[in-house]
N, C-alpha and C positions, 0 to 999 in steps of 0.2 A: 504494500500500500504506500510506502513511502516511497520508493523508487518512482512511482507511480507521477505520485504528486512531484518530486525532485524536476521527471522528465518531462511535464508540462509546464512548469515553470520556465524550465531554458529554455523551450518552444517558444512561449507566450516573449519574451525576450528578444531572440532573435526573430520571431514575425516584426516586432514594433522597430528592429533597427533597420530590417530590408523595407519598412513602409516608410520610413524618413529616406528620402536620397540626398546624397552630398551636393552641397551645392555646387561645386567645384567638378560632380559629376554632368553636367547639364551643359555646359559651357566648354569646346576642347581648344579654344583660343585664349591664347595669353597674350596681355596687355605689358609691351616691352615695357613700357612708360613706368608703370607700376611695380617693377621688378626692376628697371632702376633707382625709383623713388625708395626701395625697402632698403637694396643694397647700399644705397646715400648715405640715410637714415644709419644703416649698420653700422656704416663704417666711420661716422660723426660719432656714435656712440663709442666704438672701441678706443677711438681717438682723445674722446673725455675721457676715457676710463684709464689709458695708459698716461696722458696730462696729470689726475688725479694722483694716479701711483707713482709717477717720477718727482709730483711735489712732496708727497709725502714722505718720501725716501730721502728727497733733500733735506726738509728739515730735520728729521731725524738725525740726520749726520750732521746738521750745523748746530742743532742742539746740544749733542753729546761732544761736538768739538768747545762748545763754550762752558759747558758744566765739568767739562775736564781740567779746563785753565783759570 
């Protein structure tokens, strides 16, 4: 009996994810524009994030240079 109910459950499951479609299914054209607008995006981001990390590593060693003398 529990088996039972287990296997209607993943049923009922997988029906409700095959009834939603991807929306990314529906459309097989991609928009260059927008895939350079992410990559942009991307790469402003990693850009802050390695600025971030190289200021931080600065003070930290100009710190430790002035608390040492």
């Amino acid at each position: 009996m529990v088996n039972y109910i287990m296997s209607t459950e993943s049923f009922n499951r997988t029906s409700e994810i095959a009834e939603t479609p991807s929306p990314y299914s529906e459309s097989k054209r991609v928009d260059v524009d927008v895939l350079k607008q992410r990559l942009l995006e991307e790469t402003k981001k990693e850009k802050k994030k390695r600025t971030i990390i190289l200021y931080t590593v600065l003070a930290s060693l100009g710190a430790l240079t002035i608390l040492t003398y």
